[in-house]
C-alpha positions as CSV (number, residue, x, y, z in Angstrom):
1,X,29.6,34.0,80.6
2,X,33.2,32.3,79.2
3,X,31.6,28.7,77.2
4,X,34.7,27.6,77.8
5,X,36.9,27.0,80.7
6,X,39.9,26.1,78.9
7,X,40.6,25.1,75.0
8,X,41.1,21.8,75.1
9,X,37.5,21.5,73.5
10,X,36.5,24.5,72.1
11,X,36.4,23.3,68.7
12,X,34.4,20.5,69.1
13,X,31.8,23.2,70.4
14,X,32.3,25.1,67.1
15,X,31.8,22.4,65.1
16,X,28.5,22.1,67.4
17,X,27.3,25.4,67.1
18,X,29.1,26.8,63.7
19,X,29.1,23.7,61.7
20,X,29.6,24.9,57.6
21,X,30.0,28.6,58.5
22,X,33.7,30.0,57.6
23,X,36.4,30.0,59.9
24,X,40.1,30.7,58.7
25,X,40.9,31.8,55.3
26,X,44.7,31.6,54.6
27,X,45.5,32.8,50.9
28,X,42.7,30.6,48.6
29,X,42.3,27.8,51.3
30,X,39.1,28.1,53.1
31,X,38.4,25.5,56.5
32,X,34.3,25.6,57.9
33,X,34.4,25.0,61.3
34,X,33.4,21.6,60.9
35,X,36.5,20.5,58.7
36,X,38.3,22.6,61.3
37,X,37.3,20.4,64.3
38,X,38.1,17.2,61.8
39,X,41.4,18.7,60.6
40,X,42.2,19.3,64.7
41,X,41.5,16.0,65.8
42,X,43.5,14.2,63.3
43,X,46.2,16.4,63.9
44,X,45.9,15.7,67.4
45,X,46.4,11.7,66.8
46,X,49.3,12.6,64.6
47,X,51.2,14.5,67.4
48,X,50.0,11.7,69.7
49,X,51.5,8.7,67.5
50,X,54.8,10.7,67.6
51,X,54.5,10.2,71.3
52,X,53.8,14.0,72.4
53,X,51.7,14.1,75.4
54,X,50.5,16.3,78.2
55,X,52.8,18.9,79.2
56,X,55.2,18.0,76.5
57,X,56.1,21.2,74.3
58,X,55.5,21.5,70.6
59,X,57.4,23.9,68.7
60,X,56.2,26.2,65.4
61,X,58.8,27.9,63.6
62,X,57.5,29.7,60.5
63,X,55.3,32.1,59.4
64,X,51.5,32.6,60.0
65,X,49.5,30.1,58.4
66,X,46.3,27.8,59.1
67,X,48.5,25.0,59.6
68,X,49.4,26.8,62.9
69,X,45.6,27.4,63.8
70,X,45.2,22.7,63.6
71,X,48.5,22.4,65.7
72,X,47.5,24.6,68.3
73,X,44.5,23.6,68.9
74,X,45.3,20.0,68.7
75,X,48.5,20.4,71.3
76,X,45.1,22.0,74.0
77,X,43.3,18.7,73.1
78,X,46.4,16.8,74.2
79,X,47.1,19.2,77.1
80,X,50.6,19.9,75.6
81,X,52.0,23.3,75.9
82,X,52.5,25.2,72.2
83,X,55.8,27.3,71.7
84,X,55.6,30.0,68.7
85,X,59.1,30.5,68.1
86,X,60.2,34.0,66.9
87,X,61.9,33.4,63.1
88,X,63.7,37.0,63.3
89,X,66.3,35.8,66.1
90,X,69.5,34.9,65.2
91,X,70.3,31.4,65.0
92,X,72.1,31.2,68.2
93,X,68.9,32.6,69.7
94,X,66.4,30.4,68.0
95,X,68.8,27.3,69.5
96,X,68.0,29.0,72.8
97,X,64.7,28.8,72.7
98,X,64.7,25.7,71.5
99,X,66.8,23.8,74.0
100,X,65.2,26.2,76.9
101,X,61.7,25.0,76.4
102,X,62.6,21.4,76.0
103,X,61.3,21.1,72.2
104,X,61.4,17.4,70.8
105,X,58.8,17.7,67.4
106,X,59.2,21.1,65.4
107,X,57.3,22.4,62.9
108,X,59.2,24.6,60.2
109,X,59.5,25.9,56.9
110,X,62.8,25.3,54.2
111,X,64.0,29.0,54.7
112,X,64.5,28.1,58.6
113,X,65.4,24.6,58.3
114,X,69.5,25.7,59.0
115,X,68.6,27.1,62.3
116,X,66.4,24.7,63.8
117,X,68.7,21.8,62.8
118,X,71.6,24.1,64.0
119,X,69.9,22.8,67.6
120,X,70.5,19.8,70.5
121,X,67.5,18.0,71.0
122,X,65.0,18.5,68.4
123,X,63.8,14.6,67.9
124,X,61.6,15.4,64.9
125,X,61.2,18.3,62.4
126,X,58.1,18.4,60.1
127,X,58.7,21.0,57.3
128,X,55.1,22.8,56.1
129,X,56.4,23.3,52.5
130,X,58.2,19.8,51.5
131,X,56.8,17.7,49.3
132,X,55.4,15.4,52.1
133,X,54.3,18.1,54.3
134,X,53.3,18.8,57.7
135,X,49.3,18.9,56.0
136,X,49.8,15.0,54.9
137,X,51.1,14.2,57.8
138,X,48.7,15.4,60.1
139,X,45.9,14.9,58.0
140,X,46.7,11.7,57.2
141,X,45.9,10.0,60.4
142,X,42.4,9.2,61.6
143,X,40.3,11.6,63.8
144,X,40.7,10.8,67.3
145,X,38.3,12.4,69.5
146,X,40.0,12.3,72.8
147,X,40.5,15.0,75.3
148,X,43.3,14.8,77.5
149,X,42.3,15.9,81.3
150,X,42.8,19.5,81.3
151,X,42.2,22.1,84.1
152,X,41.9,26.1,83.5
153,X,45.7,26.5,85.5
154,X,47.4,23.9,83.0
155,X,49.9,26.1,81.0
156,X,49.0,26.4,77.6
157,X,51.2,28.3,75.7
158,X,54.7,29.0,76.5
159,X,55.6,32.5,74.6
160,X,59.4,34.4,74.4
161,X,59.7,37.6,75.3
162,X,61.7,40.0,72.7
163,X,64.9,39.2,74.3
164,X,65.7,42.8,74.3
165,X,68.2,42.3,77.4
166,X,69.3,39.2,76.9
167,X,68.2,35.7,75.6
168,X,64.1,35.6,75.8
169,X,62.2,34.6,78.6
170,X,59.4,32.0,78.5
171,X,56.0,33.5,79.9
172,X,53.8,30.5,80.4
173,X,50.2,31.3,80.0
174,X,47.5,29.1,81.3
175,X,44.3,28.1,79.6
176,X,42.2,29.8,82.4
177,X,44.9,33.4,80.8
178,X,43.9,32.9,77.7
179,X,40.0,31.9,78.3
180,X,39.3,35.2,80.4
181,X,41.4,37.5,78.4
182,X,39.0,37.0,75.6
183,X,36.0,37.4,77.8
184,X,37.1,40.7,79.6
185,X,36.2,42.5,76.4
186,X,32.8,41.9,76.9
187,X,32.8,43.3,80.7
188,X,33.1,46.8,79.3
189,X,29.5,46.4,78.1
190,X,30.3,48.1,75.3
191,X,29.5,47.2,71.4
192,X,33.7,47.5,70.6
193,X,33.5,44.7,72.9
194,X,31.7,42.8,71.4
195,X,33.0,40.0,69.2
196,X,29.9,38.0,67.5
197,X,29.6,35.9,64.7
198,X,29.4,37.9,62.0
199,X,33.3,39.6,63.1
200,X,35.9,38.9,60.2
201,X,39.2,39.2,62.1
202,X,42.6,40.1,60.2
203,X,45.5,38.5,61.6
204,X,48.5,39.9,60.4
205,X,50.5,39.8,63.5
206,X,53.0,37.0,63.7
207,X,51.9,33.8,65.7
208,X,54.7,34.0,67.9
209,X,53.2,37.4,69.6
210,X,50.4,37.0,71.9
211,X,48.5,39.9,69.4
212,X,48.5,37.7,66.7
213,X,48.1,34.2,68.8
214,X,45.7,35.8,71.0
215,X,44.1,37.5,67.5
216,X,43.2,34.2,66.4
217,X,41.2,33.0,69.6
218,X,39.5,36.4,70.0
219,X,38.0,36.0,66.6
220,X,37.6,31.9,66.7
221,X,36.1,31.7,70.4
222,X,32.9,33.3,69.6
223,X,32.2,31.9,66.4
224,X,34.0,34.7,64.3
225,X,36.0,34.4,60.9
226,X,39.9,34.8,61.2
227,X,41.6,35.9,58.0
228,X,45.6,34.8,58.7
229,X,48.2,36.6,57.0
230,X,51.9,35.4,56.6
231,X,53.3,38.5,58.2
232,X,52.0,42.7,58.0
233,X,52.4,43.2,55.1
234,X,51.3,46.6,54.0
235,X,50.0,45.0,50.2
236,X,48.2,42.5,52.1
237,X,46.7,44.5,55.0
238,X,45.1,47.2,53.0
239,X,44.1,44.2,49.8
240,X,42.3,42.1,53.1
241,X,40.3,45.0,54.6
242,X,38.6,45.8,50.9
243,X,38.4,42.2,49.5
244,X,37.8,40.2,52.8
245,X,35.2,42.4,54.3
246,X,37.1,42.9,57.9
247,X,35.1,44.1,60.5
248,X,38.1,44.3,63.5
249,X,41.9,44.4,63.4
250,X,44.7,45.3,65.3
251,X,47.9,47.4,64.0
252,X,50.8,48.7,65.9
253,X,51.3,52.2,65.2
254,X,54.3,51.8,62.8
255,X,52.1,49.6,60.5
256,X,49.4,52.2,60.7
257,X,51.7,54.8,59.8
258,X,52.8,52.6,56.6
259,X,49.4,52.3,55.6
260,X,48.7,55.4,55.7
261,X,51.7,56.1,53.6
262,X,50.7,53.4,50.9
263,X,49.5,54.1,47.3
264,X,47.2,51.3,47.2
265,X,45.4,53.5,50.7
266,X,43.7,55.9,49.4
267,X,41.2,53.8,46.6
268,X,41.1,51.2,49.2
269,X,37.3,50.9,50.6
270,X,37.7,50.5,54.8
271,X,34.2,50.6,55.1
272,X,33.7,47.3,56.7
273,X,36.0,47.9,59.9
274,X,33.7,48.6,62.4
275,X,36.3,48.2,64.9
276,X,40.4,49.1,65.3
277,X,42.5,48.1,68.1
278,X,45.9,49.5,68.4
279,X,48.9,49.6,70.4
280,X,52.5,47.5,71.8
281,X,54.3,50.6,71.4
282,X,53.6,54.5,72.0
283,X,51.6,56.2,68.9
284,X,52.6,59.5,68.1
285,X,49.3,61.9,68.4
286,X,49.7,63.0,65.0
287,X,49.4,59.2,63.4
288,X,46.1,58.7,65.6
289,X,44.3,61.7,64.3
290,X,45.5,60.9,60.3
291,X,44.7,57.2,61.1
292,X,41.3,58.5,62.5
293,X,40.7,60.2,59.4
294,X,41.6,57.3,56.9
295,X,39.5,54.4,58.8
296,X,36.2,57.0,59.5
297,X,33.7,54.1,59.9
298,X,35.9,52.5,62.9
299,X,35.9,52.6,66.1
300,X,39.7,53.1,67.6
301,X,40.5,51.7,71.0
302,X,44.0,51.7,72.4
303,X,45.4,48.7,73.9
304,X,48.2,48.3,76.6
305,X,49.5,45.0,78.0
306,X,52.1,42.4,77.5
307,X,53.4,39.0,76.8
308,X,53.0,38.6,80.4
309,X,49.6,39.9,80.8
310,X,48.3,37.8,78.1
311,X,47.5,40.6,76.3
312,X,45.3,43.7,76.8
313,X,45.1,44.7,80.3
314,X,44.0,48.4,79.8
315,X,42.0,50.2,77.3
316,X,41.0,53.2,75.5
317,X,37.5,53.2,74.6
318,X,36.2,54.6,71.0
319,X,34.4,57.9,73.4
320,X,37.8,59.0,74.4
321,X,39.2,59.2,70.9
322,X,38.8,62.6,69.2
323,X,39.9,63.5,65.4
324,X,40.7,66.8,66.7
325,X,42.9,65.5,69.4
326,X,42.3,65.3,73.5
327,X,44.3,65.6,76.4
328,X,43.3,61.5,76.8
329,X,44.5,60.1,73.6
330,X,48.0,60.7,75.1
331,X,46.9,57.7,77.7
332,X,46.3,54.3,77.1
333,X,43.3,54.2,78.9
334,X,41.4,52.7,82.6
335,X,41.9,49.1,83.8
336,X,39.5,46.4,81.9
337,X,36.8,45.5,84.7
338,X,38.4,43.6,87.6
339,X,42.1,44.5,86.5
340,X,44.3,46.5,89.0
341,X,46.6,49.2,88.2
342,X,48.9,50.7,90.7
343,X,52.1,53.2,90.1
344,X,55.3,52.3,92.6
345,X,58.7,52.9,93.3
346,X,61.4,50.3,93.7
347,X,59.9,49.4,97.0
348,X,56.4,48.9,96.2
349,X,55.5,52.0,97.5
350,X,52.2,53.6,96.0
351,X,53.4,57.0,94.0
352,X,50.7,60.1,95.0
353,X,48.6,60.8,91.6
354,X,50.7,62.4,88.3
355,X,53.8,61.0,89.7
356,X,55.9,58.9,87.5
357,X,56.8,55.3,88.5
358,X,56.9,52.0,87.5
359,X,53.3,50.2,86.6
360,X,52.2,47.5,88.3
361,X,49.4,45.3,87.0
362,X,46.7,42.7,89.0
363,X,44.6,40.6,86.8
364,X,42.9,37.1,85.8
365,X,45.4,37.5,82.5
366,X,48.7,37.8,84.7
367,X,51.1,34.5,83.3
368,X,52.2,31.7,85.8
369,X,55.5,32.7,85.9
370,X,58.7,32.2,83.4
371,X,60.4,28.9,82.2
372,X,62.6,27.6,84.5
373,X,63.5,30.8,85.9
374,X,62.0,31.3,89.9
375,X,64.1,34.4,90.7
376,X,63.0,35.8,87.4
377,X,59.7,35.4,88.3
378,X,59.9,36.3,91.6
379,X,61.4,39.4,90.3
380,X,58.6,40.3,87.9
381,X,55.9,39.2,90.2
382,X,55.3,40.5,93.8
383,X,52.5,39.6,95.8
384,X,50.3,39.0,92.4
385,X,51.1,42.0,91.2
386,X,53.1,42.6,88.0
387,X,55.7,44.8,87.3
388,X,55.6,46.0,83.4
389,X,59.2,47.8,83.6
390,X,57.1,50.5,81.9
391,X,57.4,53.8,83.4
392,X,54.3,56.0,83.8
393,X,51.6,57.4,85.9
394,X,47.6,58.0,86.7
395,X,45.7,61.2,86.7
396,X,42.5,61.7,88.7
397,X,40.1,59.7,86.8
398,X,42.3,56.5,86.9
399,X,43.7,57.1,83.1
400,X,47.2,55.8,82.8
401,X,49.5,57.7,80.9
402,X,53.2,55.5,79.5
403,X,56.4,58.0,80.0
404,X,58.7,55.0,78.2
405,X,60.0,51.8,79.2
406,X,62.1,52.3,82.9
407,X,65.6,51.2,81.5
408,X,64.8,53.8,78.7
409,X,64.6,56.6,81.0
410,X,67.4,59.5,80.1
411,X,69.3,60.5,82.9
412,X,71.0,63.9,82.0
413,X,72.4,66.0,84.8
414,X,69.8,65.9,88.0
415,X,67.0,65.9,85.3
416,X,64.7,62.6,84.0
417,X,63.9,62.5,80.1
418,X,61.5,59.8,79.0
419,X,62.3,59.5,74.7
420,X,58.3,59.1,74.5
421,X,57.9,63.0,75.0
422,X,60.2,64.3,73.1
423,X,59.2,61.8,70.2
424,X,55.8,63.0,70.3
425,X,56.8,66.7,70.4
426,X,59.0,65.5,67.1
427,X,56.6,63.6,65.2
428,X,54.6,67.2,65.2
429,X,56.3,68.2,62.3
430,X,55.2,67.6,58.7
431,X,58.9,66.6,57.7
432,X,58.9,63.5,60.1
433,X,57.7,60.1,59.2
434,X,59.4,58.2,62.5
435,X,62.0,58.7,65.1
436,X,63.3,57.6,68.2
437,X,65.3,59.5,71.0
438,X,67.8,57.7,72.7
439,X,70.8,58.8,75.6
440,X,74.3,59.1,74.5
441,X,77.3,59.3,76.7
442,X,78.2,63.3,77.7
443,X,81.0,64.7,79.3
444,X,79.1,67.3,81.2
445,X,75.6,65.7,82.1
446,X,76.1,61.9,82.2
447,X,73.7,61.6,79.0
448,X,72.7,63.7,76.4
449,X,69.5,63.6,74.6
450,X,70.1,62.1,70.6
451,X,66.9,62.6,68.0
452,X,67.4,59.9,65.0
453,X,65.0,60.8,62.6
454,X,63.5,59.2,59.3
455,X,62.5,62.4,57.4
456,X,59.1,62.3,55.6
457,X,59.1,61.9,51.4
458,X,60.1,64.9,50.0
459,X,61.6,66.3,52.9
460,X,64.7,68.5,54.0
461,X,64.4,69.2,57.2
462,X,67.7,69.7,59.0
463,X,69.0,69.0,62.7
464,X,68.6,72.6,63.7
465,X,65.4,73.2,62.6
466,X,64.1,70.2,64.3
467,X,65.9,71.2,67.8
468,X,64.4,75.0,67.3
469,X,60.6,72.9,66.6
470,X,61.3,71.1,69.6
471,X,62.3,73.5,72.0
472,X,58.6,75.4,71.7
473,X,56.6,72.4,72.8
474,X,59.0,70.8,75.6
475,X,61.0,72.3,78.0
476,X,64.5,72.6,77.5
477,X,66.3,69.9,79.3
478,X,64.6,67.4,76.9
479,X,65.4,69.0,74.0
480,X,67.6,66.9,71.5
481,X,71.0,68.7,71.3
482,X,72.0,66.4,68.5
483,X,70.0,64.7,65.4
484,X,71.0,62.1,63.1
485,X,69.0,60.9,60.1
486,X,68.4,57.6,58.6
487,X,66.2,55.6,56.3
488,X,64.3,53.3,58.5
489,X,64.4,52.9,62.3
490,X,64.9,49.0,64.0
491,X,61.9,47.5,65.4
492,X,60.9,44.0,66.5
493,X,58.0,41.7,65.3
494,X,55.7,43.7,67.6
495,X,56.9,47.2,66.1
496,X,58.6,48.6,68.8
497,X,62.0,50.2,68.6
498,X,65.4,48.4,69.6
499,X,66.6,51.3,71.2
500,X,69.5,49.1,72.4
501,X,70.8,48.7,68.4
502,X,70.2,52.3,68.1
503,X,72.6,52.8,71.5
504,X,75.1,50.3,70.3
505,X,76.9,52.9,68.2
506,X,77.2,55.3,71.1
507,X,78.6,53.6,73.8
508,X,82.0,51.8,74.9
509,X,81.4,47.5,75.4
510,X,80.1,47.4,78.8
511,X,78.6,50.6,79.1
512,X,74.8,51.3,78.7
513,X,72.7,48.4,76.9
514,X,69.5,48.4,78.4
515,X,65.9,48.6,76.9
């Protein structure tokens, strides 16, 4: 049973049941859950004498930091609604954001200063690293130990999408969102569900990504440790896991694969992390079973959701992971307890069993809606069900299996290619370290299948060896009739792949720039 019911309290019950036990360690600052609660409420009186109040949003603009654990929490005590603000858009983007969710006080560092000033409306901006710093401000008020009337459905958090179409969308997630996505874990009945006091949590991923917000609160809600990280940073990640003693964590696959690719890896003792949730893009097979082999003492689960869900929706449990490889590490998994999955067509239509079609999700975590935008939202939510945009299917024991997002889809003569095949059929070869299929204009077929490869250290590999490796795993239609090579691949904050840079090159303004 959830103690909570939203988070306008929940550190005053910390402070209650925790007291001097450890709960955020940022580089060599260390806050008990006591000073916690103390640093929260005066931060809470300092947003409150610079007249935020409920429903009022609160911007953050910087990197991950402890100073982002007091403000959010203190904007729940107020009943304000917290906006994480995404530091790798452009500025025209940021002023976007901004002005879209109504921001008035901002909280920034120096190196974004340009950007957020670049903006209409901002009232106040508090830097974190001047020499009279966000820290002296807010801790330089008195504790104020009221609560602002707050009920589960008050939006909380207000969080952009990637913006991968167009500008980013608002998702607003509620309290009673956030409060049960945490708890779901424990439904499974299921020690990797379990998150006690004794967890130590790495959060590496940024603040402005419900994995690294919704990190925090998995490892703070139950009494847990939550060791923040500026960004992933490979150094940092694998230094954290042997010094810190981290029990759980979550990695996209592309920082998995750097980790795995790091000096420091091999020395590195992983012996604490009992636990190892992954996921936010597709993982090639090949980086599970190596990532299996590195981490022995963890447990992996695989975890598919979105901004929109909250978070984790559907799950892979540690039984259906194999180091040898199984059929079922190609799926993300069964519905948590009491969350729907369904498979339809453009109509909402049901799609019979191992047919591919767009994913529709029903659960508790399922956001409010999107800022300001009704048609989006009624768009993106039919009858309480949400559409992910993500193409994919079920098989007969309810596993869900991703093809690709639906605007990535490759449409070459009569015939369907989703990239994430054919990128898992790549990623099979030892002289890959990443790549990414995309559809280029063709003459003949409409679109033609395109391989753009990062080759592997010390590799050669060549286009037509990789087109002759592909065509014996997947049939031919999918096959990439061209490949281009590069040094790194583009990816967002959540490591997946803008396959819409990597299209940018290949088609005439105002053809094809979805995804």
């Amino acid at each position: 049973m959830n103690p909570d019911t939203t988070l306008a309290a929940v550190t005053d019950r910390l402070d209650r049941e925790r007291g001097d036990a450890i709960a955020l360690i940022f580089n060599d600052r260390t806050t008990s859950f006591r000073q916690l609660n103390d640093q929260v409420q005066r931060t809470a009186a300092a947003l409150r004498g610079a007249g935020v109040r409920k429903g009022d949003r609160v911007g953050y603009l910087a990197l991950n930091s402890d100073d982002y654990v007091l403000m959010f929490f203190a904007a729940m005590r107020i009943g304000a609604v917290m906006v994480a603000i995404n530091w790798r858009l452009v500025a025209r983007e940021i002023a976007y954001v901004l002005a879209d969710a109504g921001i008035r006080l901002l909280v920034t560092e120096r190196q974004f200063l340009a950007q957020a000033e670049a903006a209409d409306g901002i009232q106040r901006i508090i830097l974190l690293d001047d020499a009279s710093s966000f820290r002296d401000w807010a801790l330089g008020h008195d504790a104020d130990a009221a609560i602002a009337e707050v009920v589960p459905d008050d939006i909380a958090v207000q969080m952009y999408t990637s913006g991968t179409t167009g500008f980013p969308k608002g998702a607003l997630m509620t309290h009673r969102n956030l409060v049960e996505t945490v708890g779901k874990q424990r439904l499974v009945g299921a020690r990797w569900g379990e998150w006690t006091a004794d967890d130590v949590a790495l959060v590496s991923m940024p603040m402005f990504h419900i994995s690294g917000t919704g990190w925090v609160l998995h490892a703070l809600l139950p009494g847990g440790r939550a060791v923040i990280l500026e960004k992933p940073d490979i150094d940092a990640i694998v230094h954290s896991i042997d010094a810190r003693g981290i029990t759980k964590m979550f990695a996209v696959p592309a920082v998995l694969n750097m980790i795995l690719s790091h000096p420091a890896a091999a020395a590195a003792d992983f012996g604490s992390l009992r636990c190892l949730l992954y996921g936010a893009s597709p993982i090639p097979l090949d980086v599970l079973k190596r990532s299996m082999q590195a981490f022995r003492n963890a447990s992996f689960v695989q975890c598919y959701g979105a901004t929109e869900t909250s978070g984790t929706v559907v799950v892979l449990p540690p039984e259906d992971h194999d180091p040898a490889g199984n059929p079922r590490m190609l799926s993300c998994g069964k519905p948590y307890p009491g969350n729907d999955v369904r498979i339809v067509d453009a109509d909402m239509h049901d799609l019979p069993q191992g047919e591919v079609g767009e994913i529709a999700i029903r659960s508790v975590s399922v956001m409010a809606g999107y800022h300001n935008k009704p048609e989006a939202t009624a768009k993106a939510i039919r009858d309480g069900w949400y559409l992910t945009g993500d193409a994919g299917y079920l098989d007969a024991d309810g596993y869900l299996y991703i093809h690709d997002r639906v605007k990535d889809m490759i449409v070459t003569g009569a015939e369907n290619v989703y990239p994430a095949e054919v990128e898992n059929a790549l990623h099979e070869h030892a002289g890959v370290a990443d790549c990414a299929v995309i559809g280029v204009p063709d003459v003949k077929w409409g679109e033609a299948v395109k391989a753009i490869v990062v080759r592997a250290s010390g590799s050669d590999v060549g286009e037509a060896e990789l087109i002759a490796f592909a065509r014996q795993r997947i049939a031919g239609y999918k096959v990439p009739k061209s490949v281009d090579f590069t040094d790194a691949l583009p990816r967002n904050a959540s490591g997946k792949i803008l396959k819409k840079e990597l299209r940018a090159p290949y088609w005439p303004e105002g053809g094809r720039q979805v995804g």
